[in-house]
Structure formats: structure tokens, C-alpha cells
N, C-alpha and C positions, 0 to 999 in steps of 0.2 A: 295521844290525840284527844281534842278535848269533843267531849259528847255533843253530838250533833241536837241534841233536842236541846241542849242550853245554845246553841249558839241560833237556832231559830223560836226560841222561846218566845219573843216581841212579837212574832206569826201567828201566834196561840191566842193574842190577844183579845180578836175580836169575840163576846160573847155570842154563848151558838143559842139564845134569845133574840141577841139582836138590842141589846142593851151599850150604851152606851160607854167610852170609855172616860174612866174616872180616875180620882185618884192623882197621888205627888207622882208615880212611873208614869202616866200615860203620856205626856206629852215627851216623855224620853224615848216609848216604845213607839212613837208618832214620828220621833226626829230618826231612829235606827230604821225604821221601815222606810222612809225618803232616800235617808242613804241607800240603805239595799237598790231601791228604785235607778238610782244614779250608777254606778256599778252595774246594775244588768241593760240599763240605756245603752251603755260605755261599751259593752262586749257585745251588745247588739251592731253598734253602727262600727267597730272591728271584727269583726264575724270572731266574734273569741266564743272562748265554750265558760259555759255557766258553772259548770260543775268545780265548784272552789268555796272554803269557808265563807262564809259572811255575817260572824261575829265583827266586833264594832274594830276591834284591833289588827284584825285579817283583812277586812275591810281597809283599813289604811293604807296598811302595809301592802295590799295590793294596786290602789290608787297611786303610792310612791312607788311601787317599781314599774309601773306604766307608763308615769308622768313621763314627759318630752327632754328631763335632765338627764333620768335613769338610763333612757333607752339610747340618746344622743350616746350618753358616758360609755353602753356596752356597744355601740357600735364602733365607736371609738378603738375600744379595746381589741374588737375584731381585727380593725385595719390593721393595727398595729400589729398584731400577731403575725396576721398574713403579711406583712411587710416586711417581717424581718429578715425573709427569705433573700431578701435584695443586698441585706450586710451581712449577715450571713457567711463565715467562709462555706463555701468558695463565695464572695465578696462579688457582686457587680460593679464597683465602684472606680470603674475605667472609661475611656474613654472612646473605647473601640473593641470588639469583641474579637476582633482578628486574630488569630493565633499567629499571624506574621507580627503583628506593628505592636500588641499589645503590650503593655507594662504589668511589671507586680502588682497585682491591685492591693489596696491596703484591707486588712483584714484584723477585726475589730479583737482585741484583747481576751481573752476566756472569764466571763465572768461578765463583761459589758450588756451582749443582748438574752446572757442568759438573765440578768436581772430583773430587765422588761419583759422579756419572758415570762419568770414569777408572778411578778405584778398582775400579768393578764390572766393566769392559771389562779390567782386566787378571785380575782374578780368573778371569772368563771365559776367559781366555786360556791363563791357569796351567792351567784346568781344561780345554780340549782338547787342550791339549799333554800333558797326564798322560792322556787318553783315548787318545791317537792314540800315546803310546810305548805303552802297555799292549796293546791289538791289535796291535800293528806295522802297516808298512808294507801289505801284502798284504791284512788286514783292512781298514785304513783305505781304501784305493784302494775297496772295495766298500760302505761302508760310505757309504749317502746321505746321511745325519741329521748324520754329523760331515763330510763334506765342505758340506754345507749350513752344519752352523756355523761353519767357517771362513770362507764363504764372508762371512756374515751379521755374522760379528767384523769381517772385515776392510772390508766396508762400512759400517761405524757405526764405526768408530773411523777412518776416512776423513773421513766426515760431523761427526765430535765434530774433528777439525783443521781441519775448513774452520769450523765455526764459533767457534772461539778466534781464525780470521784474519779474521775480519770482524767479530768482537768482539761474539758473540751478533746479530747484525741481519740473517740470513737470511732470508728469506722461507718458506722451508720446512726442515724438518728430517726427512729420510729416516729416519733412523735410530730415530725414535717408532715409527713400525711397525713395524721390526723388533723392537722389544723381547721379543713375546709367546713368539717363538721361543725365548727362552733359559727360558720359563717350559715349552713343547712338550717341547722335546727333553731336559729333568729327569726326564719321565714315561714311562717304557714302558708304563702304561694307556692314558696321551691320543695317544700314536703308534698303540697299538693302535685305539682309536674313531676319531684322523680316517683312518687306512688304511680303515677298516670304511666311512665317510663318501665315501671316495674310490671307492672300488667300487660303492657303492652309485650313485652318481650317473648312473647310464648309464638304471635302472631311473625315479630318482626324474624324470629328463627327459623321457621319454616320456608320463608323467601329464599335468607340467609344460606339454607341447607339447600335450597335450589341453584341460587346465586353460584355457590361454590360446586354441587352437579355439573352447574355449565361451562366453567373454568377446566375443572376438570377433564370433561370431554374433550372440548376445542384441545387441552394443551396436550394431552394422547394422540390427538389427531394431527397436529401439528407436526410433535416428532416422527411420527409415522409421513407424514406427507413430503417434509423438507428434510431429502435426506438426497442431496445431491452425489453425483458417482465421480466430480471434477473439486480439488478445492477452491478454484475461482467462478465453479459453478457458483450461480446465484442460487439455488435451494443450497447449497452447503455452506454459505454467508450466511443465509439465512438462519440455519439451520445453528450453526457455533455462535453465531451471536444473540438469538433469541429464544432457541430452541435446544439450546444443548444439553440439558436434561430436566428432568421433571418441577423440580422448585425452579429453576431460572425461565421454564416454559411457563409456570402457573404467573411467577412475577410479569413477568412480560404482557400478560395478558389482562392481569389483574391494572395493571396500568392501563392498559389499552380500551378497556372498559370504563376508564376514565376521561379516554381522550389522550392522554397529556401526551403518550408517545406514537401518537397518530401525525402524518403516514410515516412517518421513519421504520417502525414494526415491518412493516408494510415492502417496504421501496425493497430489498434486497430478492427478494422473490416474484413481486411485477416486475421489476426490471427484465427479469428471464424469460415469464411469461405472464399476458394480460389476468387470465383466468383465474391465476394464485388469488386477484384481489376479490375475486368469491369469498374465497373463506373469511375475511377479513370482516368483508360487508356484513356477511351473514353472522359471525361473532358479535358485531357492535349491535347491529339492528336486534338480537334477542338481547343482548346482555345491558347495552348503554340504555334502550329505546323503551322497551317491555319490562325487565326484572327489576333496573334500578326506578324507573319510574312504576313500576308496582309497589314498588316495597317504598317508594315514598306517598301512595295513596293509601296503604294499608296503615303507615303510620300516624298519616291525618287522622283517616277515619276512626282508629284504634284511641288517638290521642282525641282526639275532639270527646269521641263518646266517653271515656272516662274520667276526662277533665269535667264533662257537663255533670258525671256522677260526683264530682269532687266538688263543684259549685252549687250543685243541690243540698251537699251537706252544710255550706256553707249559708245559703238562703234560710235554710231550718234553724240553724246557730241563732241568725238574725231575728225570726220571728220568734224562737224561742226566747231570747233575750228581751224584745219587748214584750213578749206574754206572764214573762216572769216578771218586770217590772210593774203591768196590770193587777196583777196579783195580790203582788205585797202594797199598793196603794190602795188596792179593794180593802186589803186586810188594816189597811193604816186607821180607818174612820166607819164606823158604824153606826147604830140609832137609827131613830124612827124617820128622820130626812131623807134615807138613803129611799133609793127608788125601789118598788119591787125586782129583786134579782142582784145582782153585784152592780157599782159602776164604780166610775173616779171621778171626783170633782176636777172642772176644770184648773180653778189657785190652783191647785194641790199639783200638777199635772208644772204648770208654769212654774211654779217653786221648786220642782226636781228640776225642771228643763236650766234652768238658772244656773246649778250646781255642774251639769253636764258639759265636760272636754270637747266642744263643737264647734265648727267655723261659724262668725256671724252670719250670714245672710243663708243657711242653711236652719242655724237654731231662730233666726226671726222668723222665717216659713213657716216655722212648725208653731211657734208659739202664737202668730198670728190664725192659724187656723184653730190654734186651742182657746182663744181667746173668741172666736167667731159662735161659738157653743154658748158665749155667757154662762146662765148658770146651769144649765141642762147638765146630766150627767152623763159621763163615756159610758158606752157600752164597750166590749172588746172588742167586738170587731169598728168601732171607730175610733180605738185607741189605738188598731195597729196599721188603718187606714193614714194616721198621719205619720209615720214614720216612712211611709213613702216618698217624704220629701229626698230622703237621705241619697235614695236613687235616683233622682231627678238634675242633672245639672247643666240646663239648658242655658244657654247665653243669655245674659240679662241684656234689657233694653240699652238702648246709647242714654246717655242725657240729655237734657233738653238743649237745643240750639239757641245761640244768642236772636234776640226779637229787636229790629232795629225798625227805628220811626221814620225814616226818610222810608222815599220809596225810589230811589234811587240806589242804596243801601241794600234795599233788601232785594234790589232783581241784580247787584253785584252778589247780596249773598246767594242767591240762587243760580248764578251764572257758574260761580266755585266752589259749589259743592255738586255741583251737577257730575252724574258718571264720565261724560267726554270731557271734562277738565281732566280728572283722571288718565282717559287715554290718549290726552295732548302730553301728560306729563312722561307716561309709558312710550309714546312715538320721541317725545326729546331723548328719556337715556336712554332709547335703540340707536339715535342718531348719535351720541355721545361714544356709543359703546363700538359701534363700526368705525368714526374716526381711530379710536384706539388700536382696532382689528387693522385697519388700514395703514397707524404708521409703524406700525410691527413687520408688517409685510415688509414694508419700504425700507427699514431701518435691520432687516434681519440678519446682516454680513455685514452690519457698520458696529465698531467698538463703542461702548457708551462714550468714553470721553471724544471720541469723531461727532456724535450726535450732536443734530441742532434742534433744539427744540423751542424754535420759536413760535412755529406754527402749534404744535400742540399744546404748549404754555398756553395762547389766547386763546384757544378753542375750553380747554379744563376750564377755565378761570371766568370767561361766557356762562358754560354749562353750568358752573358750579353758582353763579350769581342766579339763575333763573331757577335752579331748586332749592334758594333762602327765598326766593321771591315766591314760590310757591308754598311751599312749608309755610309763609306768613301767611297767604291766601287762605289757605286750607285753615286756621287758625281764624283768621277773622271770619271764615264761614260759618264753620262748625264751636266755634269757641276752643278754649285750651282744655276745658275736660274732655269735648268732645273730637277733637283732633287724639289725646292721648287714650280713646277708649277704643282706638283701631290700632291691631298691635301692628299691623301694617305699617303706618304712620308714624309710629313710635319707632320700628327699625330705621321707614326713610329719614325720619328726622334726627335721629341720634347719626347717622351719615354722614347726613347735611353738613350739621354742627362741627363731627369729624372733619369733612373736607372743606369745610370754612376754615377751620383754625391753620390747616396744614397750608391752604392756600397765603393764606396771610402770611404764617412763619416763610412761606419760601420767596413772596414778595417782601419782607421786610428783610428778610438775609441776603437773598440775591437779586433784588431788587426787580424794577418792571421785567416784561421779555419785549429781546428787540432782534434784528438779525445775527446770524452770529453773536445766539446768548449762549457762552458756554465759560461760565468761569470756573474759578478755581473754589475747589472744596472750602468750606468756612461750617468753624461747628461740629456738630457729632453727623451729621448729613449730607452730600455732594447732590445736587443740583439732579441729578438724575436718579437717585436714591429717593428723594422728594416726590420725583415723577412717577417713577415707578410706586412709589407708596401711594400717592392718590390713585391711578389708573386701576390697583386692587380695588380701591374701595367704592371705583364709579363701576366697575366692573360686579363686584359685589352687591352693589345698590341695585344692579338691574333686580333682583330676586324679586323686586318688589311687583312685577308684573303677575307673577305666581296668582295670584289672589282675584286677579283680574280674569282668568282661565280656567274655567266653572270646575273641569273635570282636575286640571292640575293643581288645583284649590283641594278638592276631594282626596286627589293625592298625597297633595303637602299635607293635611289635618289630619289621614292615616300615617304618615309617621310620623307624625309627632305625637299621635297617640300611642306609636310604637314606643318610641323613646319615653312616654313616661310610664310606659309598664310592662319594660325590658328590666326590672330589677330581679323578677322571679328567672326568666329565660337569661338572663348576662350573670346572673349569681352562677345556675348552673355553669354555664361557659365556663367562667373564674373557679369553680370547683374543680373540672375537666383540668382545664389548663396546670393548675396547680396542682394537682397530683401526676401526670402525668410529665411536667418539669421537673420533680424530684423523681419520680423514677428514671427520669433521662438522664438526670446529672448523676445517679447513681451510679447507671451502667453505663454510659457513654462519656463522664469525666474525663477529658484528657486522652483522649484515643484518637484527638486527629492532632501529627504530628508532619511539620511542612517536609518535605524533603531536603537536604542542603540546608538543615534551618541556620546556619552561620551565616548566610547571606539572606536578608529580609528581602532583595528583589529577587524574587525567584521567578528561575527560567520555565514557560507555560509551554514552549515549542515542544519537546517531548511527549508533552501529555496529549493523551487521545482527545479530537475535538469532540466537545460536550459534556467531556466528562468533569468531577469535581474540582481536578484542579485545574483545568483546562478553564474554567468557566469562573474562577476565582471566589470560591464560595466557601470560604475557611472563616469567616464572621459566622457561618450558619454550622454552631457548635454547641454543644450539653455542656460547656466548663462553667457557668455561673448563672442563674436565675434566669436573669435578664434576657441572655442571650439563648439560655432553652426557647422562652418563652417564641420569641422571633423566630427561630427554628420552628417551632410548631405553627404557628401560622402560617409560613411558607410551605409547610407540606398541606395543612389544612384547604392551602387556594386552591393544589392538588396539579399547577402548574410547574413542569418539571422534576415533579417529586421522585420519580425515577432515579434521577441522579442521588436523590441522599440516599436510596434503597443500595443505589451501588456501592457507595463511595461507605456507610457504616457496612456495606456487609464485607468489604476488602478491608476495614481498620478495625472493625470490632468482633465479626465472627457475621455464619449467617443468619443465628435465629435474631440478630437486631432486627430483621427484616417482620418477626412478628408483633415486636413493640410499634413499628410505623405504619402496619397494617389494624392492628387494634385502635391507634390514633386516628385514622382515616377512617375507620367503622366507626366512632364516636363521635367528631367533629362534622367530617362533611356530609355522612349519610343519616343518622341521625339526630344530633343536633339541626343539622343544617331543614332538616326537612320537619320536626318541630317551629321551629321558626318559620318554615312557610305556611305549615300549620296558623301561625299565628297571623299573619300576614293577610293572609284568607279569609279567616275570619272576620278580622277587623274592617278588612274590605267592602266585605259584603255584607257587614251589618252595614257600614258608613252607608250604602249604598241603597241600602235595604230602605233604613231609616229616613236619608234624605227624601227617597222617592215618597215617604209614607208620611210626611211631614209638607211635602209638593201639595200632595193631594191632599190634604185638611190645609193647609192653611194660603197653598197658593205660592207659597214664599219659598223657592228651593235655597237660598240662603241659610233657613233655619237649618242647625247643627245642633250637637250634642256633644260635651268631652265625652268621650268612653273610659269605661275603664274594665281590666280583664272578668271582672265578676260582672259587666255589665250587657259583656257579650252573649253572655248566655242565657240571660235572665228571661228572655220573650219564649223561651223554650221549657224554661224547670217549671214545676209543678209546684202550687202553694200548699204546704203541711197542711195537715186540716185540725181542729181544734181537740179532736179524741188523742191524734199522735204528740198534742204539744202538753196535753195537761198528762198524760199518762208518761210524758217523758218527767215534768215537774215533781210527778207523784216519787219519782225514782228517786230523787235530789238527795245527794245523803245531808247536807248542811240546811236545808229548807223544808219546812212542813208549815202547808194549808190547810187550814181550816176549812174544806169547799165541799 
């Protein structure tokens, strides 16, 4: 490892007089310390950690493996990995997952995706061997996440050589599990939520260990209750089909606590008498109503507080990164100019900013306020007052509207951009949208080819002239930048333009509508094909109302701020899902087997109603990827999942029953209540925010993109300047002269 005092040597430079710097190196140790400057901007406004070489060649080398090719390329390589699970024998590559209708699916040659395989294990490899030079040694030894993936590389590329020596015919293949991990440790959000996960867990066990106390009890009490003295007694129906001993008691209940086999549990014992449904009530109302909703506020609470402790690490990253940037520019330039104490000239400041990976109108923000200092010099604290812009991403202005000289022009410009044009345009597609509701009614036991569509031909074809007619309106009002600086506008009008051209193609193929317009198919399309494709899209267009409905407005902008920062909380998922797919298809390959399978129509009359084969649910199987995958979702909705508890513990044995119990603890109570976690949040900032944006500016319009580190931000505490330089002071690759 090369010595840390030569690699911050350039730092040494400034004399500790106060003399200036001279000399053929200084404007090199001038140009190294800018770079530094750019590099720790860069880890600031990515909350990364500072702690890495910053010698001029590490430097680089670290800028390329950050850049947007590097990272695109290892993401790349991720998908890929994780995908191969899909070719993969046992192969998805069918067209039906049914174990009645399926076919041999093809299954790729031995050697094929172990190649790609390779490819990506060494990419991997490339990739923590550039991690682990860049921290050094010293970092690395501390460092869990990259001694974990070494650990995890060298285990699957162990496992990818044993199966080249047995020529793909293992029995198992370790290394499927590991995949997820190279998908983890990409994310400093998803390290952040499963730490948050990990913590949590001491609290969520305790509920857990209650949860199951009350399972317990009930299904003790159960058997002792329904214990009829008749077999068509109803307690002895009861009693054989739910009760009949301890695991098929706990099951029965453990579902029942979910809902899904509510009243069916139930029915065989009210039936006999009213009072059995006591116990029933009294089971849901502690277990559905009070524990599971406890253990999903404990989760919030547990996950919020430690996520905020995870984003406070992350706000220190940030100001440490622009502290250290401060730094090494104080150290860049010295001499008798300099103000009493440290500062940074403004250039100097606009010349790093220049060099720095930053969206435009975020680095003009910043550069225009560094430019507003003229020549005054930054102090720190107004050098790390402007990287506040970073957090700031409120809606820019519209642009300006077209200025017309008649005045006749401009009270039409004003007549159409007014808000009730708007909800003339919202009152036409309700009116649109109800014709549609209305010939569906009428037309709901007519075959398409019976259908006449002549009345709704002219009505479409109305409706759709008067939303080009508007679209132009709205255009000559506001102009064409100003028409597309409402993404509103931009959906309706990309519609528009959709249901113009369709309209067209089906008047130019089947010409005007008259009575009795029903011809013969012409083309890739039939004449109601057409129909039916516009009616999605005027049906579709209604959304545009959305915007128009303050609180459904506030709704819609919270998930969409969900969706763009579902990559930490949906990675997780895709972790879940994916490991628990290969252990399904481990143990569960091939164990559901049709009965009579020489005949593909099989007889359901036999089978008990409700049960697996009764209810034709032989696509919901562990035989290949794909179709795990769907299986676990369908137990995850927790709708009917009873029946797969039955139907694997009669074809695989009964402890299946605790691989789809562990599934159901992970996915729907867990996971699922993380996510409302997140939901909550976002909410009532959204909500927090608007109100507090009302009251200063009047304008409850004004919004803000959120983003997950943004939710928490009114709440963390700012480092103070002792914890940031005393962190600096630790730096092994950097030393200040201060």
C-alpha cells in the first residue's frame, strides 16, 4: 500500500508562514488539490464515504469506476446474472406452467450460461479488486460488505468449477443463492434498510413470540372445545377437519388470522350452535385486530427510528465531503491576499464546480450563488451553505407565455388558459367516458361481430375532434414550451395524437360510419378491434382529471414519488423473492404430479371442493423460476393460500408447511408493513410540506420531488464543525495543515 503521507504530500503545501506558493510543482500541487476538491464534491452530493486514496492515479481510477459507463456496465452484469435463473435448467421457457398442458421446455446446453456466468464472476471480480485497492488495506480489513463479497465471489466461482467438472449434473448449485448479494451490496439504500431490518428484529420477535402464545392457546382450546360425541355432529366436523390435531389446529388458525379461511373455519361449529362463533370473534379480534396491527406499528416505529439513524450517517458523509473539499481549496492558495483565517476564492470554487458529475440547473444554482460573492472570500460555513442547493428540488417556473398585440387575441388568450377551460375539457371526457360505460351495458350479451357501432363511431370521432381542437387551444394560449411544461398536457396530448391517427386509420380502412356499419375484417385489425383500442385510450385519458383534484393530486405525486424511490424497498423484494424461488424449486421440483396424468383433461368431480385440484391450480408449482416466482405471489396476497399449505403438505410432506409460513412472515408482514412504513412517511411529509409552503407563499400548488433521504432531513441534526474536522484529522490518505 503506498504511504499515505506521499499521497497527500500536495496538502503539505501551503507554508505554515503564510508565504506563498512558488516554484515549477506549484501549479501541479494547485491542479492535484482542485482534483481532490471535485472527488470529494462527488461523494458529497452521492452520500459516498471519503475515506479512499487520493493520490492523482486513485483518483482516476476512482472517477472511472463511478462514471455512468462503469456503473450502467456493472449493473448490467447484475441483471444478467440474476436472470439466468429464467434459462437456467429447470428452464422457464414454456408457455404455460401447467403441469397438465406443459411441454419439455428447452434447456440450454452445459456450458452455455455457464459462460455468461463466468463473464459476470469475473466482472465481479474486476469490481472488488478496484473497491478494495481504493480503500486500502486498513479500510478493507473493516470493511463487512467487501470482505462478505469476497467471501461470496470466491464461493460461487468455486461452485461454477465444480459444475464444469461434473459437466452441469449437480444436484444442487450453491452459488443461485448467492446471487442476490452482488444485487445488495450495489446499493448503499438496501444495506441501509436490511441494517434498519437487522435491528429491528429483537423488537419484531418479541410480538412474534406473542403472536405465536396466541395461536397456541386458541388451537389447545380448540381441540378441547370441538370435540363432538356424534360423527355428523357439527363440533366433530369441526373438530376432523380443523381441529384434529395440534399442527393442523395451529394451521387452521394461523390462516384464520389472516382472514383468508374466514367463515369457512367457522361454519361447521355455528352451524350446531350460535355461541361457538365467540371463540372465533374473540381469536380474530386479539390476533387479526391488536397483535398483527401491533407488530406492524412496532415495525414502523422500530424502522423509521433507525432509518433516521441511517440518514443522519448519511447527511454527515455529505457535509463531510463538502468540508473536505473546503479544505484542500484552503490548502490550494495562500499568501498575503488571503483574508485573516482560511477561506476559498470564489474562481477557484467555479473551476472545481465545472469539473464536477452534476445535473445542469442544480450546478448553475450553485455556481450562480458562488459567482454572487464576486471576490469576497468563502468562509466554511458559506461554502457549505451553498451546497444546499443539492437538496432543494422545487418545480421550476413555467416559461413565459406567448404576448399577442390584438386584444381580441389576448382575452381569447385568456379565455383558454383560464382553469374552467380546463374543467369544460374534464366535463367533455366524463361525458365521453359514460357514453362508453353506457354502450357496454347495452351491448353486454351482443357478440362483437352482431355489434353496431354506428352510434358510437360518431360520438368517438366528435369527442376525439374537440380534444385536437383543444390541445391546439391550449397551445395557442400558453405556447408550445408552455403547453409541454405541464406533464399533464404532455399525457393528454400524446393521447390526442394517439387517438387522432387511430381515428384516421379506421376511417381510411373502413371508411365513414353509417347504419348498419359492420363490415368485414381488412388489415391486421377488425373494425371493433379499432373500437375497442380507442375506447382504452379515451378511457385512459380520463386520468387527466387527477391533477384537477387537489387531495388526488397529493395522492398521485406520493406515488410517484414512491415509484421513484422503490429501488431500495423493490431490490429488497427481488432479493426475497429470489432466494426463496431457489429454495422452492429445490424442495418442491416436481412433486406435484396430476393424477390419470395420460389424460390432460382431468376429471375435478372427485376432488373435494376447494381444494387444489378441485380449484385447478396446477400452474401454481416450484418446477422452473418463473413459475415459483407466481406461486409466491399468490401466497404473498395471502388470498386462499390455505390451499397450497394443503395441497404441498399432501405431495411434499408436512414440514413444507414451514417454508410457506416463513414466506408469509417475510413478504406480507414484514416486507409489506416496511412499505407502509414508507408510504407514511412520504405522505405526511407531502402533506406536512404542502401545508408549510400554503402558509408562506399562499400557493398550495407549490410542491417538491421528494426523495428518500429527503424525508428525513427536517428531523437530523447538522454535524457540528469539531465532529467534521476531527473526523478529517483521522483520514489515513489526507493530512491538513490546520
Amino acid at each position: 500500500m503506498a504511504d499515505p503521507r506521499a499521497e497527500s504530500e500536495p496538502l503539505l503545501s501551503r507554508a505554515r508562514g503564510g508565504s506563498v506558493l512558488v516554484g515549477p510543482g506549484a501549479e501541479a500541487r494547485q491542479e492535484l488539490c482542485f482534483d481532490q476538491a471535485v472527488v470529494f464534491i462527488e461523494d458529497a452530493i452521492q452520500y459516498r464515504s471519503i475515506n479512499h486514496r487520493m493520490d492523482v492515479w486513485s483518483m482516476w481510477l476512482y472517477q472511472w469506476y463511478y462514471s455512468d459507463v462503469c456503473q450502467w456496465a456493472l449493473s448490467i452484469t447484475i441483471f444478467l446474472i440474476l436472470s439466468l435463473a429464467f434459462v437456467e435448467t429447470p428452464s422457464s421457457l414454456t408457455s404455460t406452467s401447467d403441469v397438465r398442458y406443459r411441454s419439455a421446455p428447452w434447456n440450454p446446453p452445459c456450458g452455455l450460461t455457464e459462460s455468461v456466468e463466468g463473464l459476470c464472476l469475473l466482472v465481479f471480480l474486476a469490481d472488488v479488486s478496484v473497491k478494495s485497492y481504493l480503500v486500502g488495506w486498513a479500510q478493507f480489513r473493516k470493511n463487512l460488505w467487501l470482505l462478505a463479497y469476497l467471501v461470496v465471489l470466491a464461493v460461487s466461482l468455486l461452485d461454477w468449477v465444480v459444475t464444469l467438472s461434473l459437466v452441469c449434473r449437480e444436484p444442487l448449485r450453491l452459488r443461485r443463492l448467492l446471487r442476490p448479494f452482488f444485487l445488495m451490496q450495489n446499493s448503499s439504500l438496501m444495506k441501509k434498510m436490511l441494517k434498519c431490518i437487522r435491528w429491528s428484529l429483537p423488537e419484531m420477535a418479541s410480538v412474534l413470540l406473542l403472536l405465536l402464545l396466541h395461536l397456541c392457546v386458541f388451537a389447545m382450546l380448540g381441540m378441547l372445545l370441538f370435540t363432538g360425541e356424534k360423527q355428523d355432529d357439527g363440533q366433530d366436523r369441526e373438530r376432523l377437519t380443523y381441529f384434529r390435531n395440534l399442527p393442523e389446529a395451529l394451521t387452521s388458525l394461523l390462516v384464520l388470522l389472516t382472514t383468508a379461511n374466514n367463515p369457512d373455519v367457522m361454519v361447521p361449529a355455528y352451524s350446531k350452535n350460535r355461541a361457538y362463533a365467540v371463540f372465533f370473534i374473540v381469536f380474530i379480534l386479539i390476533g387479526s385486530l391488536f397483535l398483527m396491527n401491533l407488530l406492524t406499528a412496532i415495525i414502523y416505529n422500530q424502522f423509521r427510528g433507525y432509518l433516521m439513524k441511517s440518514f443522519q450517517t448519511s447527511l454527515f458523509r455529505r457535509r463531510l465531503g463538502t468540508r473536505a473539499a473546503y479544505e484542500v481549496l484552503a490548502t490550494a492558495v495562500g499568501g498575503a491576499a488571503r483574508p485573516q483565517g482560511v477561506g476559498v476564492r470564489p474562481r477557484d470554487l467555479v473551476q472545481v464546480l465545472q469539473k464536477v458529475q452534476l445535473d445542469g440547473s442544480r450546478k448553475r444554482a450553485i455556481v450562480e450563488k458562488v459567482c454572487s460573492y464576486g471576490d469576497d472570500w468563502l468562509s466554511a460555513d458559506e461554502f457549505q451553505k451553498l451546497f444546499n442547493e443539492l437538496d432543494r428540488r422545487v418545480i421550476k417556473e413555467p416559461p413565459p407565455q406567448p404576448e399577442y398585440q390584438s386584444p381580441f387575441l389576448r382575452s381569447t388568450q385568456f379565455l383558454f388558459r383560464h382553469h374552467c377551460f380546463d374543467c369544460l375539457g374534464n366535463l367533455i371526457a366524463l361525458g365521453n367516458l359514460l357514453s362508453i360505460c353506457v354502450f357496454l351495458v347495452m351491448d353486454a350479451d351482443v357478440l362483437p361481430r352482431d355489434r353496431d357501432d354506428f352510434i358510437l363511431g360518431i360520438l368517438n370521432c366528435a369527442f376525439i375532434l374537440y380534444y385536437l381542437l383543444e390541445m391546439l387551444l391550449k397551445v395557442f394560449a400558453l405556447g408550445l414550451r408552455g403547453y409541454l411544461y405541464h406533464p399533464s398536457n404532455v399525457f393528454d396530448g400524446l393521447l390526442t395524437i394517439v387517438l387522432l391517427v387511430l381515428e384516421i386509420s379506421t376511417l381510411a380502412v373502413y371508411r365513414f360510419p353509417h347504419p348498419g356499419w359492420k363490415p368485414e375484417m381488412l388489415g391486421l385489425l377488425s373494425l371493433w378491434d379499432m373500437a375497442r383500442l380507442a375506447n382504452m385510450l379515451i378511457v385512459f385519458r380520463f386520468l387527466r382529471i387527477i391533477p384537477s383534484v387537489k387531495l388526488t393530486a397529493l395522492v398521485a405525486s406520493t406515488i410517484l414519488d414512491l415509484i421513484r424511490n422503490m429501488r431500495a424497498f423493490g431490490g429488497i423484494l427481488v432479493v426475497v423473492y429470489y432466494v426463496f424461488a431457489i429454495v422452492g424449486i429445490s424442495l418442491f421440483r416436481g412433486v406435484l404430479v396430476v393424477p390419470g396424468n395420460s389424460s390432460l383433461a382431468s376429471d375435478n368431480g372427485s376432488a373435494p371442493c376447494g381444494s387444489f385440484e378441485q380449484l385447478e391450480y396446477w400452474a401454481n408449482n416450484f418446477d422452473d423460476f418463473a413459475a415459483a416466482l407466481i406461486t409466491l405471489w399468490n401466497v404473498m396476497v395471502v388470498n386462499n393460500w390455505q390451499v397450497f399449505l394443503d395441497a404441498y403438505r399432501r405431495y411434499a410432506g408436512p414440514w413444507s408447511k414451514v417454508y410457506f409460513v416463513l414466506w408469509w412472515l417475510v413478504s406480507s408482514v414484514i416486507w409489506v408493513s416496511l412499505f407502509l412504513a414508507l408510504i407514511l412517511e412520504n405522505f405526511l411529509h407531502k402533506w406536512d410540506r404542502r401545508s408549510h409552503l400554503q402558509s408562506l407563499t399562499g400557493n398550495p400548488e407549490a410542491t417538491t420531488q421528494m426523495t428518500v433521504e429527503l424525508l428525513f432531513r427536517d428531523v437530523l441534526e447538522e454535524p457540528t464543525e469539531e465532529e467534521l474536522m476531527e473526523k478529517l484529522s483521522h483520514h489515513l490518505h489526507l493530512r491538513l495543515c490546520r
